[in-house]
N, C-alpha and C positions, 0 to 999 in steps of 0.2 A: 457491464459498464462500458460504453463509448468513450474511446478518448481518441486524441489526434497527435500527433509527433510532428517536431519541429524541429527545423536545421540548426539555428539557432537560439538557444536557448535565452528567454526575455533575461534584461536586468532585474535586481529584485532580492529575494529572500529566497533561499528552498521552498517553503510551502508557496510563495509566486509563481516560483519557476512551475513546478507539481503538480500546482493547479491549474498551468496551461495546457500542459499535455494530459491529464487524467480527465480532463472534462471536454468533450466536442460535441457535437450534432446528435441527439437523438432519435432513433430509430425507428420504428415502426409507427403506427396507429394510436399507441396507447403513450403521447405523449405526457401527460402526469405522473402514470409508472415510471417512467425512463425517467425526469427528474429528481424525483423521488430515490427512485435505486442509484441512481452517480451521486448524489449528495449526500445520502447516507454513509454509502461506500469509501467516498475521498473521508469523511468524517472516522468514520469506525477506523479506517489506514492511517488516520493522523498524517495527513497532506491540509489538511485544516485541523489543528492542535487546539485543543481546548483553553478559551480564552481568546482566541484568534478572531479577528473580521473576518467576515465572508463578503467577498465582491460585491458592489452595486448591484441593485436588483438588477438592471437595464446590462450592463454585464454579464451578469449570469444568464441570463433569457438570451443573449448575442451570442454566448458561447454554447448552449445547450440548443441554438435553434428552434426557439420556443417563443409563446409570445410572452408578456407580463403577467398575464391573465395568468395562465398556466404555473407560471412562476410562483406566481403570488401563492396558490392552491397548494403545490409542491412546500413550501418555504411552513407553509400553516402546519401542512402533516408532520415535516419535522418541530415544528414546535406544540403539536400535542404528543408526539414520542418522545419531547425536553431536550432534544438532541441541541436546539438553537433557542437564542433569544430575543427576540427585536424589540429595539426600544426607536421611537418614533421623533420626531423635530431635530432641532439643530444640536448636531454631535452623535446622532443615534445610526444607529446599524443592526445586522444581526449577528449577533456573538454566539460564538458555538459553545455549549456548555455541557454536550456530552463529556462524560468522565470514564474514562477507558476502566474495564474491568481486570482487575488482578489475575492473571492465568487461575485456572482450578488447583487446587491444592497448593497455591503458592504459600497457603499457611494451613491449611488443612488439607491432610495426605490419605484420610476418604476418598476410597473410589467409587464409591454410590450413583454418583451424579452423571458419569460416563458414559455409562450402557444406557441411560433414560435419553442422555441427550441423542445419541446417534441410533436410537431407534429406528430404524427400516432407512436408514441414509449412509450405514457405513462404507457398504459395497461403492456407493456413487461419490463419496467423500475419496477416498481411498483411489479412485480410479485417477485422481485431482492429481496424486502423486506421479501418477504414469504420464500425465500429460504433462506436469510441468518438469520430469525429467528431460522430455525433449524440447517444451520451450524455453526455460531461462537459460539452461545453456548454449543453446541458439540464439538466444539476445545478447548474453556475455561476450561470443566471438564478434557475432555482426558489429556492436559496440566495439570490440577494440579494432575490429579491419575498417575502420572510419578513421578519418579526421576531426579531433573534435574541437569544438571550438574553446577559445580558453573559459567561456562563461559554464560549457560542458565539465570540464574539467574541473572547475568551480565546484560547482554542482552534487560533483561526484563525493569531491576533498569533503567537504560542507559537510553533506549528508551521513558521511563515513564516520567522522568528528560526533556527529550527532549520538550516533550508534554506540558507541564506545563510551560517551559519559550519560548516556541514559539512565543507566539502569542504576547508577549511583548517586544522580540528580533528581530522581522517579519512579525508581522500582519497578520491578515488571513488567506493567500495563504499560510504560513509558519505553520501555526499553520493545517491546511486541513491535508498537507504532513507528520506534526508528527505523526499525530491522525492517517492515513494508515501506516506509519512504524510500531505503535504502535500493532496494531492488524494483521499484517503482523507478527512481532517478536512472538505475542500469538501462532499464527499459527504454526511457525519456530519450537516450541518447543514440537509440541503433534508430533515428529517423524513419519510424516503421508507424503507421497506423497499428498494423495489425498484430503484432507483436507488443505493443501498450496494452490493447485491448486483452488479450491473451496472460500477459502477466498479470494485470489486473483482476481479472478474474482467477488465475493459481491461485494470487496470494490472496484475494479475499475467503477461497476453499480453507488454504494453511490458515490464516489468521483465525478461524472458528472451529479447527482443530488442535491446535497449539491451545488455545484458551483451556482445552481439559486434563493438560499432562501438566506433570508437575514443574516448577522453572528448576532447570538441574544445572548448576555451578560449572560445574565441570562442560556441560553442553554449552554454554556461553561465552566458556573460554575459546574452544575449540571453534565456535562460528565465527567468534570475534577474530579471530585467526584465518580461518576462510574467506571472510569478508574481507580482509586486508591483501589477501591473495589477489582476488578477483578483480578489487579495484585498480591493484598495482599491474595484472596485467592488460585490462583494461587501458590505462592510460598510457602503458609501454609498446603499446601498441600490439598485444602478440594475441591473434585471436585463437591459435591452440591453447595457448597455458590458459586463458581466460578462459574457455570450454572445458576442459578439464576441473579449474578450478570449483565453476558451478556446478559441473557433475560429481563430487565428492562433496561440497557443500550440500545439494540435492539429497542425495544417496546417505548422508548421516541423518539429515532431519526424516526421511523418509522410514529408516531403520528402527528410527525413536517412537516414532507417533504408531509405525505399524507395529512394533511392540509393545508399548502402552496403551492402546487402541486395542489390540485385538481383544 
């Protein structure tokens, strides 16, 4: 997924802000793939929450570097996968109506389904974890050795907020999507292309392997704690304790999934 980083972070809502930096120009040859895959992706991360408008078409073709044409084709595939829904004339848009999936066993503690899913993919799932040991805690410090701005700051507050009454307002699958906006917006703020791009991709790996361990109480405490760490050094400006911080948040999710995983 292509995305682009910006110094100032637009006015707006989180998912505005989220959706500036998670969507840019895409890439190669196969422009409809490329739309197709950032659209899905901001969707499935809940950077677009279900119920939410999605940008003007002419918008989103300006931001993906694409033309309408292309858009148009992109915007159809998600509406035969029900991900969206457009309704047409005055007042109409396209409304996202995916509905995030409840982790695996979040009420059924069957592990049947695990080893079917990660058939001949676990080795390469698992590697996800090696990588984003070293890049979110490298986005954690760059973010806090910045100046950010107070809409940054914002941002960060916002999303954190988010996180925290998720999972009591939404359950699960609501509380998955805060937790990727959450370090999706960490990301937003180390004014990095490549580093967006990078985390974007970890967390789309974790988000489709989180989906098959069980939601465990006691893990949600302990993030939600981590995650308060990180922000707080983030915004205090200290880019060791915020390296750190991510690297024990990394390092416990990492312990969990490759334990219930293997």
């Amino acid at each position: 997924m292509v995305a682009r980083a910006v110094t100032g972070v637009s006015p707006g809502t989180p998912t505005d802000r989220l959706s500036d930096v998670v969507l840019g120009p895409v890439r190669g040859h196969h422009a409809f793939e490329g739309c197709v895959e950032q659209l899905a992706t901001a969707i499935r991360l809940g950077v677009f929450p279900t119920g939410s408008v999605l940008p003007p078409e002419r918008d989103l073709a300006d931001r993906l570097g694409v033309s309408r044409a292309t858009l148009r084709e992109a915007m159809a595939a998600l509406r035969e996968a029900e991900m969206v829904v457009t309704t047409r004339g005055r007042g109409g848009g396209t409304v996202v109506a995916y509905e995030p999936v409840a982790p695996a066993y979040a009420e059924d503690e069957t592990r049947g389904g695990a080893g079917a899913a990660l058939a001949g993919r676990r080795e390469a799932l698992l590697d996800c974890l090696t990588f984003r040991r070293v890049v979110e805690p490298g986005a954690s410090g760059t973010a806090a050795g910045r100046t950010l701005s107070a809409a940054e700051k914002m941002l960060l507050t916002t999303v954190l907020q988010e996180v925290d009454q998720a999972l009591a307002r939404g359950g699960p699958a609501a509380h998955r999507q805060a937790d990727s906006r959450l370090h999706l917006a960490l990301a937003s703020v180390t004014g990095s292309d490549r580093i967006i791009r990078a985390v974007t991709d970890v967390q789309g790996c974790l988000h489709e392997m989180l989906q098959l361990i069980p939601v465990l109480p006691v893990n949600i405490e302990h993030s939600t704690a981590q995650h308060h760490a990180i922000v707080d050094a983030v915004l205090a400006g200290s880019p060791g304790r915020a390296r750190q911080a991510m690297e024990r948040h990394c390092d416990d999710t990492a312990a969990l999934l490759r334990g219930l995983l293997d």
